[in-house]
C-alpha positions in Angstrom: 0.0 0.0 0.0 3.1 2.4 0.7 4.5 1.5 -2.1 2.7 0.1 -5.0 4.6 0.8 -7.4 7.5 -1.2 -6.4 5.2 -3.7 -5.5 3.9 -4.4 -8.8 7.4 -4.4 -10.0 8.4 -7.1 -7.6 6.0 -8.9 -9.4 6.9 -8.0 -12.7 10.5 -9.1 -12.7 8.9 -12.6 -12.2 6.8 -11.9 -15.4 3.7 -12.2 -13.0 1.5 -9.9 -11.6 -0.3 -9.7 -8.9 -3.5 -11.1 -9.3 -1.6 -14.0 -10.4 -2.1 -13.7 -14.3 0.9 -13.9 -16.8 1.8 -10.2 -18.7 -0.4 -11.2 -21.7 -3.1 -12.8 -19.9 -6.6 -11.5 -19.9 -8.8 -11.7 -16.9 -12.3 -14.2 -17.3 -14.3 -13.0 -19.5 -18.7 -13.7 -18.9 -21.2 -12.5 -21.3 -25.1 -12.6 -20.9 -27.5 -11.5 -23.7 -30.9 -10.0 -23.7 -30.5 -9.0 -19.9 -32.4 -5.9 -20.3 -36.2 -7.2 -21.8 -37.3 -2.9 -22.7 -34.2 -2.4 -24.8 -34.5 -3.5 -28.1 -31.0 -5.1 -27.6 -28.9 -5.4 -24.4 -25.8 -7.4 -23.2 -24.0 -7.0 -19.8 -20.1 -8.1 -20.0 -17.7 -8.6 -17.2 -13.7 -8.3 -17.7 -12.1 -9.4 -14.1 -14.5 -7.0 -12.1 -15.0 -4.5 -14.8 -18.2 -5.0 -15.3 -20.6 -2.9 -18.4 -23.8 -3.1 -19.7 -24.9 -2.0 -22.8 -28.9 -1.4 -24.0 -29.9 -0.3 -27.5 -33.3 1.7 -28.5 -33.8 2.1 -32.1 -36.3 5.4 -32.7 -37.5 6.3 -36.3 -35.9 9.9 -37.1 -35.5 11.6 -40.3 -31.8 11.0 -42.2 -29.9 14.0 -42.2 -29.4 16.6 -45.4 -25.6 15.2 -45.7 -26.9 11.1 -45.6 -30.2 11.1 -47.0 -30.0 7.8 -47.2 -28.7 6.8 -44.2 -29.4 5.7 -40.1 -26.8 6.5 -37.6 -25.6 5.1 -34.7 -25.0 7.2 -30.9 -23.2 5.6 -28.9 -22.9 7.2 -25.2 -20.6 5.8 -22.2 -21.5 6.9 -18.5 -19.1 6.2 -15.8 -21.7 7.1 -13.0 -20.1 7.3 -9.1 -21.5 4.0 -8.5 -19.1 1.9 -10.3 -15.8 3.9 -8.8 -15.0 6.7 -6.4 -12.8 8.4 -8.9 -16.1 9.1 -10.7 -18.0 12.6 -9.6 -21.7 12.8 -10.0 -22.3 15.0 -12.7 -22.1 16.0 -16.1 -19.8 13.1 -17.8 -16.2 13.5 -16.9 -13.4 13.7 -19.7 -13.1 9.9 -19.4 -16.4 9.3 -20.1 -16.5 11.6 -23.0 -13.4 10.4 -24.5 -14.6 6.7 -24.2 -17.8 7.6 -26.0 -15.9 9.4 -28.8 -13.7 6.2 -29.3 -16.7 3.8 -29.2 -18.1 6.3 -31.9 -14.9 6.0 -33.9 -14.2 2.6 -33.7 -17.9 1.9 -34.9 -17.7 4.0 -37.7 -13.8 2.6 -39.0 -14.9 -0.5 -38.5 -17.9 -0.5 -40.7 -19.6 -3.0 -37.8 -22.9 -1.9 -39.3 -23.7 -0.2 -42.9 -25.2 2.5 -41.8 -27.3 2.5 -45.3 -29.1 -0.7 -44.0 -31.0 1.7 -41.2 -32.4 3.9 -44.0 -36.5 2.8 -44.5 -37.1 5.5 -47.0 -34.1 7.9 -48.7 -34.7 11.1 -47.4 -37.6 10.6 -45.1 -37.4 8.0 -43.1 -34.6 6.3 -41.2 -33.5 4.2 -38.0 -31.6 6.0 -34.9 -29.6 3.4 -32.5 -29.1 5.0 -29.4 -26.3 2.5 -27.7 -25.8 3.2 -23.9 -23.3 1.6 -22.4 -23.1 2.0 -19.0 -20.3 1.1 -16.6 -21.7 -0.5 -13.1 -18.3 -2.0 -11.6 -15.2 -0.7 -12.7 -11.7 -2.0 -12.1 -9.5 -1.0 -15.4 -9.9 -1.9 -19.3 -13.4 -0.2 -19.8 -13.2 -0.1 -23.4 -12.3 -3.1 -24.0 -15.6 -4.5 -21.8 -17.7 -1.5 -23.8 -16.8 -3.1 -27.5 -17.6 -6.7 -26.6 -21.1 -5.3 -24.6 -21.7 -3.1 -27.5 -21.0 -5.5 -30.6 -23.0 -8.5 -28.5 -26.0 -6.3 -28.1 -25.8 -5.1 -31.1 -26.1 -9.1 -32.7 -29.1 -8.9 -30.2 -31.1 -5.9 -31.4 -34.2 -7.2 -33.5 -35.8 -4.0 -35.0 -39.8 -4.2 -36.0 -40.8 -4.1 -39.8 -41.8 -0.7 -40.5 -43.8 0.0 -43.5 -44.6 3.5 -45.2 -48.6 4.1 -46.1 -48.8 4.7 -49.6 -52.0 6.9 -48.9 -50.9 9.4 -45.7 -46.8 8.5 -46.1 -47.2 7.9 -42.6 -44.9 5.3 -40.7 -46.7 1.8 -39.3 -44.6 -0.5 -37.4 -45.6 -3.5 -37.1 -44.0 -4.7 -33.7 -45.1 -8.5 -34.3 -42.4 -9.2 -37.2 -39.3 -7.9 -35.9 -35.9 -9.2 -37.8 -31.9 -8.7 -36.6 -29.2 -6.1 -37.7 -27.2 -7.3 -40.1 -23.2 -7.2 -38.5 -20.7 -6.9 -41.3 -17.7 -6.7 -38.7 -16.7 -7.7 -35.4 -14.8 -5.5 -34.1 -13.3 -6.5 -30.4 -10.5 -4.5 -28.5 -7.4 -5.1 -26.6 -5.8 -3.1 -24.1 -2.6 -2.9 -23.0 -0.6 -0.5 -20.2 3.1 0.4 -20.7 5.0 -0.2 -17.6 8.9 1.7 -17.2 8.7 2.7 -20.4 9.5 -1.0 -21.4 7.1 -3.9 -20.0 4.1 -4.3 -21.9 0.7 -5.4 -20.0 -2.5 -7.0 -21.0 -5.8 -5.9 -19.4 -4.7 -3.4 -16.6 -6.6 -3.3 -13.8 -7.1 0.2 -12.3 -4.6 -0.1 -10.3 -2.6 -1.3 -12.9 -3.6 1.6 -15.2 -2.8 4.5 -12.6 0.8 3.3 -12.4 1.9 2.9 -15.7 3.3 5.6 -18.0 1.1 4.4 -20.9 -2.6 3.1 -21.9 -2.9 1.5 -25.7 -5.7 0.2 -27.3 -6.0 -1.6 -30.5 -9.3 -2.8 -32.5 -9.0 -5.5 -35.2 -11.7 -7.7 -37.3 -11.9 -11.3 -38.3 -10.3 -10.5 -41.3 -7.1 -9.0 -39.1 -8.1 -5.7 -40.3 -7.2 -3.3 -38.1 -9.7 -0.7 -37.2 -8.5 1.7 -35.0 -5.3 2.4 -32.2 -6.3 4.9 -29.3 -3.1 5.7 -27.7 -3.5 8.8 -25.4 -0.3 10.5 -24.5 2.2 8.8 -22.2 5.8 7.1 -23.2 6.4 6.2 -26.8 6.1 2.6 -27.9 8.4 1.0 -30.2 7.5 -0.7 -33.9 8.3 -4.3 -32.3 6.3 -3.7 -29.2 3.5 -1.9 -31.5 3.4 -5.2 -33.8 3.5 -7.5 -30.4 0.5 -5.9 -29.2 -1.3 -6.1 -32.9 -0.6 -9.9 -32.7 -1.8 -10.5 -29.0 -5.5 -8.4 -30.3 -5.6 -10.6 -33.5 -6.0 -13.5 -31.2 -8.0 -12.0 -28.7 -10.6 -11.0 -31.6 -10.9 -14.9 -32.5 -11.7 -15.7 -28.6 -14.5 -13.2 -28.1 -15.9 -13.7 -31.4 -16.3 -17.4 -30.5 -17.5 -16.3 -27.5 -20.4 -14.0 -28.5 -21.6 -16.9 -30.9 -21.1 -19.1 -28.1 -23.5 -17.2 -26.0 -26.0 -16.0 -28.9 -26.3 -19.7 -29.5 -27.5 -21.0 -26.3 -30.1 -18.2 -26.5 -31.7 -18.8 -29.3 -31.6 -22.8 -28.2 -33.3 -21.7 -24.6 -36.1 -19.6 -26.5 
């Protein structure tokens, strides 16, 4: 407690940490689907104790001037008080604000969803998918728990048929047929914290993550696309390293995918 740094350095001379998992080890990972029955797709993730859920509404809106012929997506991540002291209540904190700008980012570079699927009608009529994602324990490596809750909900959301009258041109939704979004990418992140400058970390915990001297994320695809590297500030990370940590996501992308389908699968089989 006096000294944590040198504490977790102890550890990381024996390429261990503290908690007992190897340097590129990620912490259990548990997913449940469909835990919120008003949202129109939900999933709650855990990471270690980092713990986020995620609930989508869809709302009919009218497309933009720019995209008439296309939905959008709004992604928004709230790190209320209750899931850490380091969070004041409020308006959202420049954590919270950055992590809903990355989510934004990453869903837009990955092309997860086309966002000309949402469009009913060019011009008049299009889907809105308001994604909250909302942090309820957290203990380090919130983005990484906010792609996987986000991208499983998102292979949740069943959206009702909507159908234009040809007489009024007014919207009816039919809420008995509803069908699924169609996913072109799986996005899924890993996170990593420099430690000395030198010592590369999977997952950080947030202890973890307050004593190193650099946070990296990186996003890939199935296809080992990479969709996006959020690197805020801190110590400079070498080429090698860079590729290392590209290597270690690649893989991790595989394990979550498998594990979403994993999940999705037993759902439909229970229903």
């Amino acid at each position: 407690t006096a000294e944590p740094l040198e504490y977790h350095r102890s550890f990381l001379k024996e390429n261990c940490r503290p908690d007992g998992r190897e340097l590129s080890e990620f912490r259990t990972t548990t997913l449940n689907i469909g835990s919120i029955s008003t949202a129109d797709g939900s999933a709650l993730v855990k990471v270690g104790n980092t713990t986020v859920i995620c609930g989508i509404k869809a709302e009919l809106a009218n497309p933009t001037v720019e995209a008439p012929g296309k939905g959008y997506i709004v992604p928004n991540v709230d790190l209320p008080p209750l899931c850490s002291s380091r969070f004041r209540p409020g308006p959202p904190g420049e954590q919270a604000q950055a992590a809903s700008q990355f989510i934004a980012d990453v869903i837009e570079s990955s092309e997860v969803i086309q966002t000309e699927d949402l469009c009913i009608e060019r011009g008049k009529l299009c889907w809105v998918l308001y994604c909250d994602l909302m942090c309820l324990d957290y203990d380090g490596n919130v983005l990484d728990a906010c792609i996987i809750a986000l991208l499983a909900a998102l292979k949740n959301t069943q959206l009702p048929e909507v159908t234009i009258n040809t007489e009024t041109r007014a919207p009816e939704v039919n809420l008995e047929e509803r069908r699924g979004l169609h996913i072109h990418k799986h996005p899924v992140g890993a996170s990593f914290c420099v430690f000395d400058d030198s010592i590369l970390i999977v997952d950080p915990t947030a202890e973890e993550e307050s004593l190193s001297t650099a946070p990296l994320t990186v996003v890939t695809d199935e296809e080992d696309r990479l969709c996006a590297v959020h690197k805020p500030g801190g110590t400079s990370l070498s080429g090698e390293k860079l590729q290392e940590c590209i290597s270690r996501a690649t893989v991790r992308q595989r394990e979550i995918q498998k594990l979403i389908d994993k999940v999705l699968h037993s759902v439909k089989t229970a229903e």
